[in-house]
N, C-alpha and C positions, 0 to 999 in steps of 0.2 A: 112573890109568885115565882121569879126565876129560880131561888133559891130552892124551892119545893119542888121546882119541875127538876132541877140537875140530880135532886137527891132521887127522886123518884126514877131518873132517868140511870142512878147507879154512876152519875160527876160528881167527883171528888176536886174539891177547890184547895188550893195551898198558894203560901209564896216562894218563888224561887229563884235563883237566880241561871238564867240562859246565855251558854255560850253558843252564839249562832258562826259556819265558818265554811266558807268554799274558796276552788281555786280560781283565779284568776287568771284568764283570756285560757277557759279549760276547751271549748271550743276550738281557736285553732289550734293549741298543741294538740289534740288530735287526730286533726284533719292533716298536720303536719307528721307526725309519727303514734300511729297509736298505740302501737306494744310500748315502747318506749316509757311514752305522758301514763299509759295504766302500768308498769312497773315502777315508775316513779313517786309516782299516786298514792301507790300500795303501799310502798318503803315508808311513805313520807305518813298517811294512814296512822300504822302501826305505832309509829314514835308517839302521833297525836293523842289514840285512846291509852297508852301507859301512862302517857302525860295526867291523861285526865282520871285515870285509877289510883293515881300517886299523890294526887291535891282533894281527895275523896268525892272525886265526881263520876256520873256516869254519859254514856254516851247514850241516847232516847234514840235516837231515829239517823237515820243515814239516806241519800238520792241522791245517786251518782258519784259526782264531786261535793256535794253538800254533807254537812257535819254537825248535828246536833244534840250539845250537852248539858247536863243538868247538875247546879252545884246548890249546896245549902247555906253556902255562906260566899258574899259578896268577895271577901277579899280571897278566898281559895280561887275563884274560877279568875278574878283578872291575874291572880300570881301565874295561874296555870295556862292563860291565855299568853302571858311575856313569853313564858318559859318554851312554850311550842312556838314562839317565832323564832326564839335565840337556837334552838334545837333544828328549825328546819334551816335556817340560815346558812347554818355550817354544811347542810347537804347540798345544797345548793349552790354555794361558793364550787362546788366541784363540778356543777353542769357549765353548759356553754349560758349564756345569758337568755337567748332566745328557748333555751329547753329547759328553766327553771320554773317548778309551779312552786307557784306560792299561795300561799291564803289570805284571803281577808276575813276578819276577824269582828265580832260584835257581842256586846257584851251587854243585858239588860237585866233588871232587877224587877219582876212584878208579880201579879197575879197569874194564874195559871188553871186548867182544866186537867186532871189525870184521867186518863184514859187506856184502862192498862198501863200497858209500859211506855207510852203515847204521852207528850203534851201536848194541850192546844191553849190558843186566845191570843188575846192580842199581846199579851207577856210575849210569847215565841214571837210574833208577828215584827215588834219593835227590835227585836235583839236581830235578826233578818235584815230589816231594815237600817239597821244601824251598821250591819257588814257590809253591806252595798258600800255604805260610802265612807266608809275605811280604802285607804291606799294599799295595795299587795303588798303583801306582809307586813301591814299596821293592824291597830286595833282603835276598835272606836267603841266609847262607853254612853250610857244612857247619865243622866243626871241623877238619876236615882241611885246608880252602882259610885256615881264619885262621889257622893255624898257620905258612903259608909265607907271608901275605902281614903280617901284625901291625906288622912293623919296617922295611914293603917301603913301606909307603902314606901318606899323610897324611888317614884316615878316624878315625872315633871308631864305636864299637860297642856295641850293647849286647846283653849275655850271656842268651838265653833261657832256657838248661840244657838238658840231654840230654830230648829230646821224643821220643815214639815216632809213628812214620807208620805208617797202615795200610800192610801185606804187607812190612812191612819190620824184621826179627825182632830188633834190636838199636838201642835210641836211638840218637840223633843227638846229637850237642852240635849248637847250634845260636845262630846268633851273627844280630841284623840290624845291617845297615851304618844307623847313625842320620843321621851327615852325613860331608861332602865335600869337604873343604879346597878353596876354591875355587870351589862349585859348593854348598853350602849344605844345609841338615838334609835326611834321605830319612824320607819315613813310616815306622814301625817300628810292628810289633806290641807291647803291654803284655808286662811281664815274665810269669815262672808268680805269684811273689807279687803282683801287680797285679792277675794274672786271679783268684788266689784271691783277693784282696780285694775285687774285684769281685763274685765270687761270693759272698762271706760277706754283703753290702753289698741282694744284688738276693736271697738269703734271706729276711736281716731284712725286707726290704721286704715281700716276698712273703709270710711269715709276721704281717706287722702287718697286712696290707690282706684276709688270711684271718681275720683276729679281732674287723678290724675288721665285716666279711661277716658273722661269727657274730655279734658281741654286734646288731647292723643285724637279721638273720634274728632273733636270739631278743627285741627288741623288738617288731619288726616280728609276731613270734606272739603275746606277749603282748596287745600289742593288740586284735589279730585275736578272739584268746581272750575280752576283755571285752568287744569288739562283739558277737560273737556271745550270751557269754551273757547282755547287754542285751537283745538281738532275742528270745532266750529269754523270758529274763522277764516281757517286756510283753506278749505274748499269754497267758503262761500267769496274771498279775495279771488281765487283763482276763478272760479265761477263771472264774477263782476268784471274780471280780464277781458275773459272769452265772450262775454258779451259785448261789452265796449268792444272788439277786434272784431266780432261777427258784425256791428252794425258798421262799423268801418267797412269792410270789406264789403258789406252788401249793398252800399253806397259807391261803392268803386266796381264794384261789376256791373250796376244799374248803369254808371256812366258808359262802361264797357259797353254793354248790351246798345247803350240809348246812341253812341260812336257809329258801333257795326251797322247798326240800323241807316244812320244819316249817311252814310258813306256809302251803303247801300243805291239809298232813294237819288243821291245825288250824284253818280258814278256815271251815269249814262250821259248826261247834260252837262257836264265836267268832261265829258271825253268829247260829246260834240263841241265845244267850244274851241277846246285845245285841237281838233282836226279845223273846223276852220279859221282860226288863227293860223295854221301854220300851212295852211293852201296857198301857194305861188296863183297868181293869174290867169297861170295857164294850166291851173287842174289839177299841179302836183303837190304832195303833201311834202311838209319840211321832214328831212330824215333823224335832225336833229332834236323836235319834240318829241319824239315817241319814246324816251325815257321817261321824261315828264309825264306822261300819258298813262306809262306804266305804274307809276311810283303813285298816280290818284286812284290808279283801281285796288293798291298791295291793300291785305287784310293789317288791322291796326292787332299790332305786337303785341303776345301775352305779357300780363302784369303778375305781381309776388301774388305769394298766396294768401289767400281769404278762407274764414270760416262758411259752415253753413249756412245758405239764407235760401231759402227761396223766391224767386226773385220774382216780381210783376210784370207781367207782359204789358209791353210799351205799345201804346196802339198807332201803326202808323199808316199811312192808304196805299202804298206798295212795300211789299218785303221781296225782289226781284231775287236777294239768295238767303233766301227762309230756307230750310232743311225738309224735303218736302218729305220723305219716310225715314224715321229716327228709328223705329222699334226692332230689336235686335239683340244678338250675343254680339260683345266684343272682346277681343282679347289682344294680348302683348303684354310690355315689361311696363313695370313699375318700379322705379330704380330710387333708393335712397342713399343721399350723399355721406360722407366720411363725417363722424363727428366723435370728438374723444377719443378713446380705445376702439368705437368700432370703424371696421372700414366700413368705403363702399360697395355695396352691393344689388344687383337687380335679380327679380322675380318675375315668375309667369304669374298672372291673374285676370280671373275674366270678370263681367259684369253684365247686367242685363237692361238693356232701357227698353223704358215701355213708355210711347209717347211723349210725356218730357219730364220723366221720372229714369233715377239710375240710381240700380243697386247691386249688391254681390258682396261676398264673404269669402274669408280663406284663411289658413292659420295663420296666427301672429309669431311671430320671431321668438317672444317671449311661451316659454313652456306650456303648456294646455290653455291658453290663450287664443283665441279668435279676434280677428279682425273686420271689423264693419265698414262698408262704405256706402255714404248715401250720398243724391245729388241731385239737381233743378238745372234745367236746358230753358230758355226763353227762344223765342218763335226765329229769332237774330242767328242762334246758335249759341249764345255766350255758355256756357255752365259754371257752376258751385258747389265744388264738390267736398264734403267732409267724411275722414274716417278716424275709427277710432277701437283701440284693444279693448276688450272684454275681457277677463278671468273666470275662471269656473266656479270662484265663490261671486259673480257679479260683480266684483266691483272694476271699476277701470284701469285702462292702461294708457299707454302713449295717445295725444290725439295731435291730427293732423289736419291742415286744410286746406284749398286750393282753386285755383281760377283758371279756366283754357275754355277753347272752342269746340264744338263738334262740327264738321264740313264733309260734305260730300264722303259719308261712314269713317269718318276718321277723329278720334279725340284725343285733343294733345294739353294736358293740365298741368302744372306745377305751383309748387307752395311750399311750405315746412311744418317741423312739429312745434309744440309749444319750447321746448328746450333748443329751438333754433336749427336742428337738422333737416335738410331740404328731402324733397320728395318729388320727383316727377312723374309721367306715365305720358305713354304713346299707345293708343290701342286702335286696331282696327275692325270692321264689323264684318263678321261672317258673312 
């Protein structure tokens, strides 16, 4: 039925032998120079269809860079196919390497459709496929072409094995011409064991340089891993300080506070005692205890400095010098001691108490930095005051902390920072 429809259809069936041939990476030499790649092309062209007018072939069809010839005997078209590589070769030797076209070359032996001056079928289709995978400027033959030409030629070959082409439903044996009695090696592509060797080769590789990537990654996190929980640790140690030093300090100003207070309640009765102890008979007081007398009423002596606490009101049945209005601006210097390279130096700053709370702000020493100060008054007058820098990305600076009294509008506090530099303040209330 095929048979009658081709003839009816005016297809003409023969055997032939196909030289399939284009250039190689035609693409970017283009894109790189294109007057150049198409007079190069053309020269190199030219030489190819003499070639093939000289071994009695012809040229059927031409696209682009593509080159398609048609011989009647197996061993004209591969002579003719050597012969156009040894031909271009020598043009070529005279380009730069990067501006050399070359061809690949395929060479098949089958069945064919004419069509006009036209071939078609899978004859052209394999010989195609067979230039693909030819090396620039090799030649690759079908099994059918080495069969007629083997004993015909004086080439050497080397055996790829039956390859399969896209759209092409049954391998190919497949042979590339290596060299050319006369005319000298042609590039050939690696064998199939070669290319699996190659493959098994660029595995290994590829699996050593994936292991190597992992064991790099799982270094590369354990690190990471004990940077971090360094950066962990040393805030939350210094953290654990300043706690431990806060409850200290909040236990030594309590005692403070809970002193001020007794010394307080008991001052009065402590002075009447010492005036009559020291009453003569006749009414007069001794002139010699009124040191004494002074020395039980003196306020008890600021202590170092304390962090933050807010402290408990001690409850006691008279506070005779409780603070009786705290709320208030106060202002004066706040002076910090010499330490390392920096000196000493004092500041103005004020602060605001509001019943037995104390706070205010002001810039820190350190560049766009602010400074905080908070702090707790108990009903005695004791205070506990803390401050500390701020940055403009949040995070902190210097902190500082401290212990003193408020009395009759006047707050006189000292302490230090955590790196040991002292800090004191006098302020009085507007």
């Amino acid at each position: 039925m095929a048979e009658t429809d081709a003839v009816h259809q005016g297809l003409e069936r023969k055997l032939a032998t196909i030289l399939s041939a284009d250039v190689a990476a035609y693409s970017r030499l283009m894109a790189e120079d294109e007057e150049h790649t198409l007079r190069t092309f053309r020269g190199h062209k030219q030489v190819f269809e003499k070639l093939v007018v000289l071994h009695n072939g012809r040229v059927f069809n031409t696209a682009g860079d593509a080159i398609l010839a048609e011989f009647a005997s197996a061993v004209e078209a591969v002579r003719c196919a050597t012969e156009i590589q040894a031909a271009l070769r020598t043009r070529n030797d005279q380009l730069a390497e990067s501006r050399r076209v070359e061809f690949r070359m395929g060479v098949n032996l089958g069945d064919v459709m004419v069509q006009g001056d036209d071939l078609l079928g899978d004859g052209v289709n394999v010989a195609a496929r067979l230039q693909a995978a030819a090396e620039p400027g090799g030649v690759c033959i079908a099994g059918s072409v080495y069969d007629q030409i083997r004993n015909k030629l004086s080439l050497s070959f080397k055996p790829l094995g039956e390859m399969s082409y896209k759209n092409i439903p049954q391998p190919v044996r497949t042979f590339a011409i290596a060299g050319v009695d006369g005319i000298g090696p042609l590039p050939a592509p690696p064998t199939r064991r070669r290319q699996e060797a190659r493959i098994v080769r660029f595995s290994m590789v590829a699996g050593a340089i994936v292991l190597l990537l992992g064991a790099a990654a799982a270094v590369w996190g354990f690190s990471e891993y004990r940077s971090r929980t360094a950066r962990t640790a040393a805030p939350t140690a210094r953290l654990a300080t300043f706690e431990a030093r806060r409850e200290q300090s909040q236990t030594e100003a309590a005692k403070i506070a809970q002193q001020q207070l007794q010394t307080a309640a008991t001052a009065p009765v402590e002075r009447g005692q010492a005036e009559e102890a020291s009453r003569h008979p006749n009414g007069e007081t001794d002139r010699h205890a009124e040191p004494s007398r002074l020395a039980a009423a003196a306020p008890v002596p600021t202590t170092r400095a304390a962090p933050p606490a807010i402290i408990p009101e001690v409850p006691v049945s008279s506070r005779p010098n409780a603070v009786a209005d705290l709320t208030g601006i106060y202002r004066g210097p706040i002076c910090y001691g010499a330490f390392a390279a920096e000196p000493a130096r004092c500041l103005k700053a004020q602060v605001i108490v509001t019943k037995n709370k104390i706070s205010g702000q002001w810039p820190a020493a350190i560049r766009g930095a602010t400074m905080y100060l908070a702090g707790d008054i108990t009903r005695a007058g004791a205070v506990v005051i803390h401050m500390h820098a701020q940055r403009a990305d949040g995070s902190h600076g210097p902190v500082a902390d401290m212990v003193g009294n408020l009395r009759d509008g006047h707050i006189e506090a000292s302490g230090a920072f955590l790196n040991g530099r002292t800090v004191k303040l006098n302020w009085q209330k507007e």
